[in-house]
PASEBA-1860 file (N, C-alpha, C; in nm, 3 decimals):
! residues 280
1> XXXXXXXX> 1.153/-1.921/1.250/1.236/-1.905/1.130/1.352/-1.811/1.164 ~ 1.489/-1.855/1.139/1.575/-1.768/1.187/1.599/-1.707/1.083 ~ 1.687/-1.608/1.096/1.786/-1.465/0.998/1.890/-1.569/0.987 ~ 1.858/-1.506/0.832/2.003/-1.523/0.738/2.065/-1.406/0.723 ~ 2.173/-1.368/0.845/2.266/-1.214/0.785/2.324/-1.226/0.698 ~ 2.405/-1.363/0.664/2.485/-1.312/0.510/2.449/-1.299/0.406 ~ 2.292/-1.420/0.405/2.254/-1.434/0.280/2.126/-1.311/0.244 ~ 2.123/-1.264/0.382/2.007/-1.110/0.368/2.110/-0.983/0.330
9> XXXXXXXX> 2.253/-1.028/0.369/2.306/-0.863/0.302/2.336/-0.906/0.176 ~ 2.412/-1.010/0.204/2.402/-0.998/0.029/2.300/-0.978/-0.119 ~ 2.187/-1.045/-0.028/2.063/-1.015/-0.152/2.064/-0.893/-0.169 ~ 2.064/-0.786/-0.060/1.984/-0.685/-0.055/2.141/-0.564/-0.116 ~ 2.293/-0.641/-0.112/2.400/-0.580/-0.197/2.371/-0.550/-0.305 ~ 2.328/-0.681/-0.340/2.330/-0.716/-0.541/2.211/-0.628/-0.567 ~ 2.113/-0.670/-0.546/1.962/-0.545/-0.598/1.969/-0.421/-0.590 ~ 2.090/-0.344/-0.489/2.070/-0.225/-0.453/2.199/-0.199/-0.589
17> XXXXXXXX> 2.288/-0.260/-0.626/2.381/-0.270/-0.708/2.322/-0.275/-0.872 ~ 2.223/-0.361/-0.873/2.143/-0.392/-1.010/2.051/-0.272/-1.051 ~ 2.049/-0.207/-0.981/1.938/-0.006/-0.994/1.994/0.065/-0.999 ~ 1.973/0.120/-1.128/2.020/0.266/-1.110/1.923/0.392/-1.065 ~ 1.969/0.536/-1.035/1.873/0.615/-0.971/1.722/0.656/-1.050 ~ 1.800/0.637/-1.201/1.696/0.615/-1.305/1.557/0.511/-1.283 ~ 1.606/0.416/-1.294/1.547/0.296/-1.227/1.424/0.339/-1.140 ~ 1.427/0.452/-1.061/1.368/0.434/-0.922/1.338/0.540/-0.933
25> XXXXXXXX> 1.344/0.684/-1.009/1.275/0.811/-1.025/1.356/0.903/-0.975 ~ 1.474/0.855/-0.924/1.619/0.995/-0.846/1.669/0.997/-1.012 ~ 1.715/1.145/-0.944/1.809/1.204/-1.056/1.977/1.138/-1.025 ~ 2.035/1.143/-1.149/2.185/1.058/-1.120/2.253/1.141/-1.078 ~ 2.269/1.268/-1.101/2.386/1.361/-1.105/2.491/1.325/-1.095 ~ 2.617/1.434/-1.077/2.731/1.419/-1.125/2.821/1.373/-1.052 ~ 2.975/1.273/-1.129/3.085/1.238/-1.012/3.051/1.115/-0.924 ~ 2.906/1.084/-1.038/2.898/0.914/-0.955/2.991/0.802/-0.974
33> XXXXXXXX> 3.000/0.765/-0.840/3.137/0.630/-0.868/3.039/0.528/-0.829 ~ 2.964/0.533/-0.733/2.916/0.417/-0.686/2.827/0.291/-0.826 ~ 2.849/0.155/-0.757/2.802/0.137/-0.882/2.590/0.100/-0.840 ~ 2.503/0.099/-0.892/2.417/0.075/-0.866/2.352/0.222/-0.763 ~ 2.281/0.186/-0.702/2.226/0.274/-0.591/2.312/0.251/-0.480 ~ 2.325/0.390/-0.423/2.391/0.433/-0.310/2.276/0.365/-0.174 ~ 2.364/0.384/-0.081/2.306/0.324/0.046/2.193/0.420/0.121 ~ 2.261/0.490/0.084/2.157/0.616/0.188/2.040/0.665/0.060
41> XXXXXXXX> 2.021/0.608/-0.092/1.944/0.627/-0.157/1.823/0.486/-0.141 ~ 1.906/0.384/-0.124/1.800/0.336/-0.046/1.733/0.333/0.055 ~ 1.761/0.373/0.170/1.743/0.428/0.286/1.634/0.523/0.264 ~ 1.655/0.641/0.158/1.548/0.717/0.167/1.427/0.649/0.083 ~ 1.466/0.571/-0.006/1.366/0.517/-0.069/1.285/0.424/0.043 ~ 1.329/0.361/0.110/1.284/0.278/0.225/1.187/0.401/0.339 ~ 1.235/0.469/0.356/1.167/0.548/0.475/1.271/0.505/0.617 ~ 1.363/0.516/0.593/1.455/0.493/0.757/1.588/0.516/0.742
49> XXXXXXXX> 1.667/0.505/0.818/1.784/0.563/0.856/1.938/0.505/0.743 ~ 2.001/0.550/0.702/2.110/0.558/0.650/2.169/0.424/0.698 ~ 2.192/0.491/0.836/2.263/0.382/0.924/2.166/0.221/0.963 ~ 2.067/0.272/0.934/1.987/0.128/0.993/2.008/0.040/0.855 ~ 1.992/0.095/0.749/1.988/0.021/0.637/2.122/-0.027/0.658 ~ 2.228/0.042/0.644/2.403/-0.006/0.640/2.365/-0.055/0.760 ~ 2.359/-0.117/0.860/2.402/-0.210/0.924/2.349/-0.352/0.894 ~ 2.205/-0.370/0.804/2.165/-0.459/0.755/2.224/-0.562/0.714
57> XXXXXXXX> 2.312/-0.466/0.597/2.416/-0.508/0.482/2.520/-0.549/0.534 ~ 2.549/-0.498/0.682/2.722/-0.488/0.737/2.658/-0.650/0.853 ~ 2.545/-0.719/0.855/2.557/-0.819/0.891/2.516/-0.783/1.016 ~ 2.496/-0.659/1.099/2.508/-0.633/1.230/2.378/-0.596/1.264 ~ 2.366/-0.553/1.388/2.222/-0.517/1.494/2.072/-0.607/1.465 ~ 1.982/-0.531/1.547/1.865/-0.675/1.513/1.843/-0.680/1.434 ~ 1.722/-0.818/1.454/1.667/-0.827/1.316/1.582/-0.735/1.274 ~ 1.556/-0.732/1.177/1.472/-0.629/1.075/1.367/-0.685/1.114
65> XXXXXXXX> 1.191/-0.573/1.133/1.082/-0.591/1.183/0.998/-0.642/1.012 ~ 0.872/-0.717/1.015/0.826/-0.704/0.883/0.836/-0.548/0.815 ~ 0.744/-0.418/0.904/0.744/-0.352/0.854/0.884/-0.288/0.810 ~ 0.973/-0.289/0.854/1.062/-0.250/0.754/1.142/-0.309/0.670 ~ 1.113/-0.509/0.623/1.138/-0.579/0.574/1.049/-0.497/0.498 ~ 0.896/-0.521/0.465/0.851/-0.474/0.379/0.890/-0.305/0.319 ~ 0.932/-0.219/0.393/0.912/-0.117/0.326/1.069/-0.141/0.182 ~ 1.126/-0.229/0.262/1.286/-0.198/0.201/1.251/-0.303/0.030
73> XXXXXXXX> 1.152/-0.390/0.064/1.140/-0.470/-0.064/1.049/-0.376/-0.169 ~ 0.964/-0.286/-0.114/0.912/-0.129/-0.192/1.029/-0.064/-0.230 ~ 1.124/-0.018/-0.159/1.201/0.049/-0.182/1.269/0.032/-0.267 ~ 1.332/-0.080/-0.291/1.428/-0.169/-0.366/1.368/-0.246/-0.524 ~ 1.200/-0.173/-0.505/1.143/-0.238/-0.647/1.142/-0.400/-0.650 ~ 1.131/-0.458/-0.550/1.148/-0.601/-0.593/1.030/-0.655/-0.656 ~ 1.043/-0.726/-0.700/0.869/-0.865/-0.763/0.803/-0.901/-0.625 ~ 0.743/-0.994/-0.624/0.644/-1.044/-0.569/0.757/-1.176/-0.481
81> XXXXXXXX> 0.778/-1.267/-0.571/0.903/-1.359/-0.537/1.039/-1.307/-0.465 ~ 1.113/-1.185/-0.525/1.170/-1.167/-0.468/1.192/-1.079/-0.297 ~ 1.045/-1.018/-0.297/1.021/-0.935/-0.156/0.980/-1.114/-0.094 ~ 0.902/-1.226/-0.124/0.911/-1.341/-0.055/1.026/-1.392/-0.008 ~ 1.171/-1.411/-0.105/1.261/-1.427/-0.080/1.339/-1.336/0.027 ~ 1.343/-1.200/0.003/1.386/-1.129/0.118/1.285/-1.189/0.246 ~ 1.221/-1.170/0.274/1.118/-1.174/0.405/1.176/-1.335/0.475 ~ 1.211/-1.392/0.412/1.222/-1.528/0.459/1.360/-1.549/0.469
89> XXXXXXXX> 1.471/-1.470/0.433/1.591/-1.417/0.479/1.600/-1.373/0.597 ~ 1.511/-1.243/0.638/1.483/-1.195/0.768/1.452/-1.254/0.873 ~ 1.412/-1.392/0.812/1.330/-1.457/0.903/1.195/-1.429/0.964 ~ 1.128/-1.411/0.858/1.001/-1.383/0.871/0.939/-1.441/0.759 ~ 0.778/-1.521/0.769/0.698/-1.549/0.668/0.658/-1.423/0.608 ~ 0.677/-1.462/0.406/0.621/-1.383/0.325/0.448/-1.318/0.386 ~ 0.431/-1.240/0.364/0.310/-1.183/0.359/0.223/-1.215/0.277 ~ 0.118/-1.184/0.325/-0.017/-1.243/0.162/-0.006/-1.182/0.043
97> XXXXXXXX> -0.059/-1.299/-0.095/-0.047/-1.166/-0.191/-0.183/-1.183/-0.251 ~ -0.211/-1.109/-0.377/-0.334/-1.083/-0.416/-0.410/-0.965/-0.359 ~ -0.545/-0.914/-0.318/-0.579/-0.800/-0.332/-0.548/-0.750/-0.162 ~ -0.554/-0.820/-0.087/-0.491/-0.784/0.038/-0.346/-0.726/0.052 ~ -0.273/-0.739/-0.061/-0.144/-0.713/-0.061/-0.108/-0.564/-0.092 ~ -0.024/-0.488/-0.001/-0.010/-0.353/-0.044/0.112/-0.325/-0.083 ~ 0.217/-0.469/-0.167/0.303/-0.473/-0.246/0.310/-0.423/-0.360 ~ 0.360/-0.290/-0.465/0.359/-0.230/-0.540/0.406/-0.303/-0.655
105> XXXXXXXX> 0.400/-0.363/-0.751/0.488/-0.446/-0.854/0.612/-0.339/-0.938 ~ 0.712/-0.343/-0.956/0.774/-0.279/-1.031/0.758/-0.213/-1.138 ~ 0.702/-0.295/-1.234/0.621/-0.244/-1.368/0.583/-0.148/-1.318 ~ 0.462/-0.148/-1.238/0.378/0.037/-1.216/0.423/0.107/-1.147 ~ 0.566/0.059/-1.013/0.622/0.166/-0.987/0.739/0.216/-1.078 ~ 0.736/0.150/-1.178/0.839/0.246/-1.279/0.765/0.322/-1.382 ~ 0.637/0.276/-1.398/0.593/0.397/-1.446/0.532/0.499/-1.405 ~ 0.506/0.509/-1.261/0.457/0.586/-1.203/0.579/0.706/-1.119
113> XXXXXXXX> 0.698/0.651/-1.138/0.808/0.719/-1.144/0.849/0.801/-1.206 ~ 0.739/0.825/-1.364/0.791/0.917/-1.454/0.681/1.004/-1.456 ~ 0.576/1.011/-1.346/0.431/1.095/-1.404/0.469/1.262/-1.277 ~ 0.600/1.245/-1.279/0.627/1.365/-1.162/0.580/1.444/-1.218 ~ 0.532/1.544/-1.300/0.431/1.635/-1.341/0.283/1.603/-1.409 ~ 0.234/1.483/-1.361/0.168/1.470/-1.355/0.055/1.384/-1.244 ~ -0.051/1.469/-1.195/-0.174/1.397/-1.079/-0.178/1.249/-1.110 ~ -0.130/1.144/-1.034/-0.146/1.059/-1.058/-0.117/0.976/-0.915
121> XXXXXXXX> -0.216/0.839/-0.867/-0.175/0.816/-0.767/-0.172/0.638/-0.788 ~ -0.165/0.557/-0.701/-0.177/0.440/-0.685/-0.226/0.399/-0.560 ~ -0.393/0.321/-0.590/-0.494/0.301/-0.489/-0.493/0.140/-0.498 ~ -0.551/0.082/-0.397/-0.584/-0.059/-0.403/-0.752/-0.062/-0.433 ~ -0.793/-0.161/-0.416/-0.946/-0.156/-0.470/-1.082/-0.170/-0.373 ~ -1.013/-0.087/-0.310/-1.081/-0.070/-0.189/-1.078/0.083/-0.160 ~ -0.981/0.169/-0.277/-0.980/0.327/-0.278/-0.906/0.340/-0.200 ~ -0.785/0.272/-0.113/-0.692/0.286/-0.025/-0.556/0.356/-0.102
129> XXXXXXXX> -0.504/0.499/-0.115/-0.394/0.570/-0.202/-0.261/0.508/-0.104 ~ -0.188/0.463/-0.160/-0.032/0.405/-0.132/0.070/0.471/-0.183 ~ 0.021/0.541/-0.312/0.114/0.664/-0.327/0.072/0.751/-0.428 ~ 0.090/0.860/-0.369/0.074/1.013/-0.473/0.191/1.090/-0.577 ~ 0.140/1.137/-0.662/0.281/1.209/-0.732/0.244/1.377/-0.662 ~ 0.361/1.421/-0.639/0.345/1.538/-0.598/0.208/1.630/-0.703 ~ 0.210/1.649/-0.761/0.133/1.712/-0.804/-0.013/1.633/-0.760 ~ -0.023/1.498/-0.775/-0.145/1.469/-0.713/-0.197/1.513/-0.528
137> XXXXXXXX> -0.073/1.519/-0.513/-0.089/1.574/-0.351/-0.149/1.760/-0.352 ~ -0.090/1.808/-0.476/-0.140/1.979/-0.482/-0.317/1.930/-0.527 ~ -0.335/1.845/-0.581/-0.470/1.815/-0.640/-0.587/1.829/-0.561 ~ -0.552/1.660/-0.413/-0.645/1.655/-0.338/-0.572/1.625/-0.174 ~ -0.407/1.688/-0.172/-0.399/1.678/-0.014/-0.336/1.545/-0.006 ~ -0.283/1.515/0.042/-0.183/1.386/0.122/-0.268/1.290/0.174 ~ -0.327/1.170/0.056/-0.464/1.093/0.085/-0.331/0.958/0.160 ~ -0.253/0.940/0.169/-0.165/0.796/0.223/-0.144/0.805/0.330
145> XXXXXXXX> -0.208/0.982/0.386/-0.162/0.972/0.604/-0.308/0.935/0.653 ~ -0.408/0.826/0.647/-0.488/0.835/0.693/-0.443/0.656/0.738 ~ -0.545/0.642/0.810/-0.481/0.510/0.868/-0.605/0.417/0.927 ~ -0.670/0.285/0.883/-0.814/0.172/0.945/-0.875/0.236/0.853 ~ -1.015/0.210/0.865/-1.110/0.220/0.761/-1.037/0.323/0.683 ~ -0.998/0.470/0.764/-1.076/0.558/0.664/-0.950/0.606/0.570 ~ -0.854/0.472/0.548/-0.752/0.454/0.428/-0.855/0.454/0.299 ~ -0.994/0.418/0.317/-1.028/0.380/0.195/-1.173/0.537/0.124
153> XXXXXXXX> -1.096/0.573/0.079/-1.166/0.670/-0.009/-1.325/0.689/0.035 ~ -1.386/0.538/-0.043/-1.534/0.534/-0.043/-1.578/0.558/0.100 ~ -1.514/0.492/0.225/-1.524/0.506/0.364/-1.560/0.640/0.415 ~ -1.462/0.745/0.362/-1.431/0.839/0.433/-1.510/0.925/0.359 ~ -1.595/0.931/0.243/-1.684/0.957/0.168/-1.870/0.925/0.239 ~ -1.804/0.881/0.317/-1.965/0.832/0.398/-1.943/0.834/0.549 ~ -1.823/0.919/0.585/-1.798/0.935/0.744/-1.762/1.045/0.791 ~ -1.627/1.147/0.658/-1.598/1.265/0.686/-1.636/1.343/0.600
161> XXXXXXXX> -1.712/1.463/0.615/-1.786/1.557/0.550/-1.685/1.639/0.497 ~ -1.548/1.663/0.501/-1.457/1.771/0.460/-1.431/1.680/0.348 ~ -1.448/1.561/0.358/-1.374/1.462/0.196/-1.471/1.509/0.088 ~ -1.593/1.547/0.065/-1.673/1.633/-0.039/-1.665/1.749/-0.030 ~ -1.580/1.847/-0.016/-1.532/1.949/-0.028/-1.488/1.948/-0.165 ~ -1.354/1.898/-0.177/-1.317/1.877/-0.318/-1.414/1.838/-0.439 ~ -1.555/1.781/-0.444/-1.603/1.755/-0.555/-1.713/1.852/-0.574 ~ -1.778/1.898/-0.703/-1.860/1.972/-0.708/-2.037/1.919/-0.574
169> XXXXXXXX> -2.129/1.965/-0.581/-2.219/1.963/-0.497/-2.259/1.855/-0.580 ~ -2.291/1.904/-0.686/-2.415/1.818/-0.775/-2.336/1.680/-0.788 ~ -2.236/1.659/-0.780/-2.201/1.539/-0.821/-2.182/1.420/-0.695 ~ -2.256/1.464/-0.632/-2.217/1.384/-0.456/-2.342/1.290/-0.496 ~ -2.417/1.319/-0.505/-2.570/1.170/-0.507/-2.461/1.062/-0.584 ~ -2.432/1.137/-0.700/-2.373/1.017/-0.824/-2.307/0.955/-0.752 ~ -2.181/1.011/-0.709/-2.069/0.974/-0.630/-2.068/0.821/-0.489 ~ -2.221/0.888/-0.447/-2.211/0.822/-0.333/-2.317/0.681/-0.362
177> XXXXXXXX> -2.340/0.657/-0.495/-2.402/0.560/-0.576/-2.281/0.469/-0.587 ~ -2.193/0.539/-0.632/-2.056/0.498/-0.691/-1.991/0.427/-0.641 ~ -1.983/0.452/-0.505/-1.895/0.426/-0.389/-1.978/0.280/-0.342 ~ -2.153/0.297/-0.315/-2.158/0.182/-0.251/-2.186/0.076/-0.364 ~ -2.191/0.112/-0.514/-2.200/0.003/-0.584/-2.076/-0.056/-0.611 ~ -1.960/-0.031/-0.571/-1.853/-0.053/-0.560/-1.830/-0.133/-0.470 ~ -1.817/-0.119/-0.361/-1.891/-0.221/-0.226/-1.922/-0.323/-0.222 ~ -2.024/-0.280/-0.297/-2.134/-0.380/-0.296/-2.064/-0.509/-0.391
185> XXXXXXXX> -2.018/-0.507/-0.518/-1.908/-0.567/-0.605/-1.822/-0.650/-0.536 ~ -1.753/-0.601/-0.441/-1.626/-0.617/-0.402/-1.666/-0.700/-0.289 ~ -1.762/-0.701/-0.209/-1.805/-0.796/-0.152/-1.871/-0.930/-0.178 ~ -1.927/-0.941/-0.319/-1.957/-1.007/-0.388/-1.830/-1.097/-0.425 ~ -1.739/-1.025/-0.467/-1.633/-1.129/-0.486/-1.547/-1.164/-0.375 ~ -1.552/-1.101/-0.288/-1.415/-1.092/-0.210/-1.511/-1.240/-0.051 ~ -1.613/-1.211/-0.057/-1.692/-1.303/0.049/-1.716/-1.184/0.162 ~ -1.803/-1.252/0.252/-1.857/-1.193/0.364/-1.743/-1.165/0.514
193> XXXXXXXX> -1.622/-1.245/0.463/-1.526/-1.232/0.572/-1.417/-1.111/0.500 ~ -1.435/-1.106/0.437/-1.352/-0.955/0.373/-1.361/-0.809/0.408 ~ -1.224/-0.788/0.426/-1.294/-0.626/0.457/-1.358/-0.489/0.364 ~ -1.387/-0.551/0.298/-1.507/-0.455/0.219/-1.663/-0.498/0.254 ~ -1.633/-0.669/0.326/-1.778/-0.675/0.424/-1.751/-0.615/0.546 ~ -1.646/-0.600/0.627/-1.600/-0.535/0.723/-1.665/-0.346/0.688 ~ -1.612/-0.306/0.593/-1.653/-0.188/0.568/-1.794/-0.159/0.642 ~ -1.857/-0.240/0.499/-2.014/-0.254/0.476/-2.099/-0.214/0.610
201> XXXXXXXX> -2.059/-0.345/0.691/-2.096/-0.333/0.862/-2.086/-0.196/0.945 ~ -1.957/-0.143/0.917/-1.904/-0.036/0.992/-2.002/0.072/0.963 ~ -2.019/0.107/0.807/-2.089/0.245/0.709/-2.255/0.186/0.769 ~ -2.331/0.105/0.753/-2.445/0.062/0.832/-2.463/0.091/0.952 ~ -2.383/0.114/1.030/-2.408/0.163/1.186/-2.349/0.286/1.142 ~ -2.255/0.401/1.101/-2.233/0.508/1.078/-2.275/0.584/0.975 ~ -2.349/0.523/0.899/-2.421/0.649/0.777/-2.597/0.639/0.756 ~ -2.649/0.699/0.784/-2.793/0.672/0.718/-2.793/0.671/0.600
209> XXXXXXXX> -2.720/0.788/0.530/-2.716/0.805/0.384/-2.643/0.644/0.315 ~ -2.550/0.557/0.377/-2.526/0.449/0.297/-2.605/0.361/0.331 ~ -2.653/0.361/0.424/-2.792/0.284/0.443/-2.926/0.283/0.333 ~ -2.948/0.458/0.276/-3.038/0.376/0.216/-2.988/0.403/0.070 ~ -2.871/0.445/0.033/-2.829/0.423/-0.108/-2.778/0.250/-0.131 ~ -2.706/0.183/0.000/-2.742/0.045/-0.028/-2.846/-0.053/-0.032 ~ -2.958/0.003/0.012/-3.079/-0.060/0.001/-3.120/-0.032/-0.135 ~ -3.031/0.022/-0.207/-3.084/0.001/-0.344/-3.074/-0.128/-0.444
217> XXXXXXXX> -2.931/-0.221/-0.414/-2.851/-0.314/-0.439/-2.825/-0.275/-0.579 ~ -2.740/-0.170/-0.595/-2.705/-0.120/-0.739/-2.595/-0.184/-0.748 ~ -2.518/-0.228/-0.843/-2.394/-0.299/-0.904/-2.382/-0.178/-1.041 ~ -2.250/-0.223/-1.116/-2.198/-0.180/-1.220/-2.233/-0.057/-1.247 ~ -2.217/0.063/-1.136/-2.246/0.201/-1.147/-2.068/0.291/-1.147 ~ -2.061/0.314/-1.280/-1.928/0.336/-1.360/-1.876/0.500/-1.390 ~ -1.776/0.565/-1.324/-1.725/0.666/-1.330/-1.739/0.720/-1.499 ~ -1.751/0.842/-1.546/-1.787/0.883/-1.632/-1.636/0.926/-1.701
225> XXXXXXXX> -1.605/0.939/-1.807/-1.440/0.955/-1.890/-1.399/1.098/-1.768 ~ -1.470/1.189/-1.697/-1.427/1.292/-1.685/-1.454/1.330/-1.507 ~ -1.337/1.374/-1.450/-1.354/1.388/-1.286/-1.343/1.507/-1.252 ~ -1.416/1.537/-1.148/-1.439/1.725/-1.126/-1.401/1.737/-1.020 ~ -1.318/1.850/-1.020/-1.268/1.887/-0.855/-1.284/2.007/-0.850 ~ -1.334/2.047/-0.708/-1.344/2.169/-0.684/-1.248/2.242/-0.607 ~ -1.144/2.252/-0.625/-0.994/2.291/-0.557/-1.021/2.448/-0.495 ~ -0.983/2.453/-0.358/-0.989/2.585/-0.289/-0.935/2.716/-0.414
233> XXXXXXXX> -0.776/2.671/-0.430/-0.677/2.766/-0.480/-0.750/2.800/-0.632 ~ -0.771/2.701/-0.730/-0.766/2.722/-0.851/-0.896/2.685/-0.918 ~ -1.051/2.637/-0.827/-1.142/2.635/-0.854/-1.160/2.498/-0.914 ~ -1.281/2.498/-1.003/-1.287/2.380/-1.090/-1.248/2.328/-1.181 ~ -1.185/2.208/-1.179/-1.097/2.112/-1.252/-1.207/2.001/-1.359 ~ -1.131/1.989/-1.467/-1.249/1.868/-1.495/-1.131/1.815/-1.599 ~ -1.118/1.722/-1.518/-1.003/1.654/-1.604/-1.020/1.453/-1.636 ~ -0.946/1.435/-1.707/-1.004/1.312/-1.735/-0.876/1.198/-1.707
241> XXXXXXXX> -0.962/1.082/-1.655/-0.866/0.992/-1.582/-0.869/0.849/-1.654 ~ -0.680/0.844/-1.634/-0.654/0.695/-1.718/-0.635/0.586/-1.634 ~ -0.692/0.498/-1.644/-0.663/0.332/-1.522/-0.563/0.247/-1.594 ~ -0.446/0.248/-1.548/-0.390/0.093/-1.571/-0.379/0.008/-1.430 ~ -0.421/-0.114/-1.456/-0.445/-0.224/-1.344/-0.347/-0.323/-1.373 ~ -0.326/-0.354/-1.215/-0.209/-0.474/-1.217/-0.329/-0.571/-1.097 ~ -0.338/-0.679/-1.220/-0.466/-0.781/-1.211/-0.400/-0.871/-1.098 ~ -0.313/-0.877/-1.085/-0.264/-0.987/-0.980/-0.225/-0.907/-0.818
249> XXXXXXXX> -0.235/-0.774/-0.808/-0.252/-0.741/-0.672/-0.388/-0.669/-0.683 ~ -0.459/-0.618/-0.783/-0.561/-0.519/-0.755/-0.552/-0.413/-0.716 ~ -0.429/-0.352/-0.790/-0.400/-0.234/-0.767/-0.434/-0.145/-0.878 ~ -0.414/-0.022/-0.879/-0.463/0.047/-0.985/-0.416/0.174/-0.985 ~ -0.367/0.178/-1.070/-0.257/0.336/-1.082/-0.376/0.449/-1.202 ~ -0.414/0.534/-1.130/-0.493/0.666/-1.186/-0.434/0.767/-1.218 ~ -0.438/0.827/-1.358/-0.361/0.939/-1.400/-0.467/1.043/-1.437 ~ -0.413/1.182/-1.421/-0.552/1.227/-1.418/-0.466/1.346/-1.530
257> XXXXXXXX> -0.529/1.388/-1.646/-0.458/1.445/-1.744/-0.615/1.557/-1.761 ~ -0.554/1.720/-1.832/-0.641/1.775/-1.904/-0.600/1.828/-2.048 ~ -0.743/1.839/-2.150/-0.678/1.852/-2.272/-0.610/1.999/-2.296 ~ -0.481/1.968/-2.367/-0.384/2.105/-2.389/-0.506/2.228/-2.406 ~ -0.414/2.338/-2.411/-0.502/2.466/-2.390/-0.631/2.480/-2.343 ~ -0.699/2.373/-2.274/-0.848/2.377/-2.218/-0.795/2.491/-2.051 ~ -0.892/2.536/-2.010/-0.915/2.576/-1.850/-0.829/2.473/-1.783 ~ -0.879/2.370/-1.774/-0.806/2.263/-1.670/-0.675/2.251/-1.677
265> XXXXXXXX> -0.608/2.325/-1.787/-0.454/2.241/-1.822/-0.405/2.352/-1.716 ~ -0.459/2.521/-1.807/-0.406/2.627/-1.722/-0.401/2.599/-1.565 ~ -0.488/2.570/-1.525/-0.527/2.528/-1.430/-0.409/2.440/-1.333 ~ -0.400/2.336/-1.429/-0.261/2.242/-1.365/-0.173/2.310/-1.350 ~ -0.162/2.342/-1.442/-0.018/2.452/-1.459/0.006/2.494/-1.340 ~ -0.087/2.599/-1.333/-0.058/2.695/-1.216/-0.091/2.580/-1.059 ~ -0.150/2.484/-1.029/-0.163/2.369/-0.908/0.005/2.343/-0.938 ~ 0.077/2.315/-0.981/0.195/2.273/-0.980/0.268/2.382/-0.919
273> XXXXXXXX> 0.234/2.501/-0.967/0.358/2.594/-0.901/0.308/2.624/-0.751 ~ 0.171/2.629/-0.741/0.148/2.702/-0.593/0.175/2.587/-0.434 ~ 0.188/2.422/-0.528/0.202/2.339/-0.432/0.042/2.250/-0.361 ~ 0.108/2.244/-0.289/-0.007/2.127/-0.185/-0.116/2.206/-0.107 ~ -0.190/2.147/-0.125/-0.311/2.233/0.019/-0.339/2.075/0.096 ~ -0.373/2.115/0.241/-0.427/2.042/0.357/-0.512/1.945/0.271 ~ -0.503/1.830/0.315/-0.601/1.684/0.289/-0.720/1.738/0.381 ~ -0.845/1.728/0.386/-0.964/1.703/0.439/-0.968/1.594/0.568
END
């Protein structure tokens, strides 16, 4: 499949033209002429160079790799159709979609654009975080630099012992019920060639403990309205978490809120000003 340069800068003109900084969670500030988003605002939204993006547009240097086909169709907020349409500009086949897909839909990255003071992240369903709001990073640490299995929460919950740090003691049996009845679900639907059967295999030769909490064959074992963290800086949190799901990738954006004047709010409060601590 070859590159389309004219018809890839131009797509990628008009969309970057059709957003404003609003749009995308930047502030506008002042003495803007440009119309739409600036170049180097996509660029940072993309994760790469100023100049790599402008030469895209300017028709020139190689072709664009998937991964940064894909990051620029994140960047740029596109749909589902339209990151297909870019990719096949580049000259490259669209990528899969559905729960394998770690395509963000617009809808939830625009609302997850506005939770900047508030813990909130976006996981796939496999507990894999794709993105944090800063304050969710002061919460539980920079969960999107981990990379193979142990992208996925429940994984690293049954492999690295510093990932239960953050939760109270008593709540680890529950937890680790949680995790493989979850699993266990997801393999159920997803089939035996999926990687949540991939998981399964891996945690069986590396955990005794998921060994015999899956020999239980528990299903439909359900997080309680309220999540506890045990944070180095500011102690225990018990705050309560909202799910909105986008049914057609299986993604799931978690907001984690506490009620006004309770411990936990103070609590946020002050996690916001002191910043981030080390991921586990």
């Amino acid at each position: 499949m070859a590159i389309d340069r004219a018809g890839l800068a131009g797509f990628l003109r008009l969309r970057r033209e059709a957003l404003q900084p609003e749009d995308v969670g930047l502030p506008r500030g002042q003495r803007r002429r440009t119309e739409g988003l600036r170049r180097e605002e996509v660029a940072a939204l993309s994760h790469m160079s100023t100049d790599y993006y402008a030469r895209i547009e300017r028709e020139v240097g190689p072709q664009p790799s998937e991964q940064m086909i894909a990051s620029i169709a994140q960047g740029l907020h596109l749909t589902l159709d339209e990151r297909d349409h870019l990719f096949r500009l580049a000259g490259h086949a669209p990528p899969e979609r559905g729960a394998s897909s770690e395509h963000i839909s617009p809808g939830m990255l625009r609302i997850f654009d506005r939770l900047h003071d508030t813990p909130a992240e976006i996981v796939t369903e496999l507990g894999e975080t794709l993105r944090q709001t800063p304050l969710g990073v002061a919460l539980t640490g920079d969960l999107t630099r981990y990379t193979g299995p142990a992208r996925s929460l429940g994984y690293r919950w049954f492999t690295d012992p510093s990932m239960r740090e953050l939760y109270p003691e008593e709540d680890h049996p529950f937890l680790s019920r949680l995790w493989a009845s979850g699993l266990r679900e997801l393999v159920g639907v997803r089939g035996p060639g999926s990687r949540a059967a991939q998981y399964v295999e891996l945690l069986m030769d590396e955990s005794a403990e998921f060994r015999d909490v899956w020999s239980l064959h528990e299903v439909g074992v359900r997080p309680g309205p309220t999540k506890r963290y045990r944070h180095p800086e500011v102690g225990l949190l018990e705050l309560t978490c909202q799910t909105l799901l986008d049914p057609d990738q299986s993604h799931l954006l978690l907001v984690y809120t506490a009620a006004p004047g309770s411990e936990s709010y103070e609590k946020l409060q002050l996690l916001s000003v002191i910043g981030t601590v080390p991921a586990g």
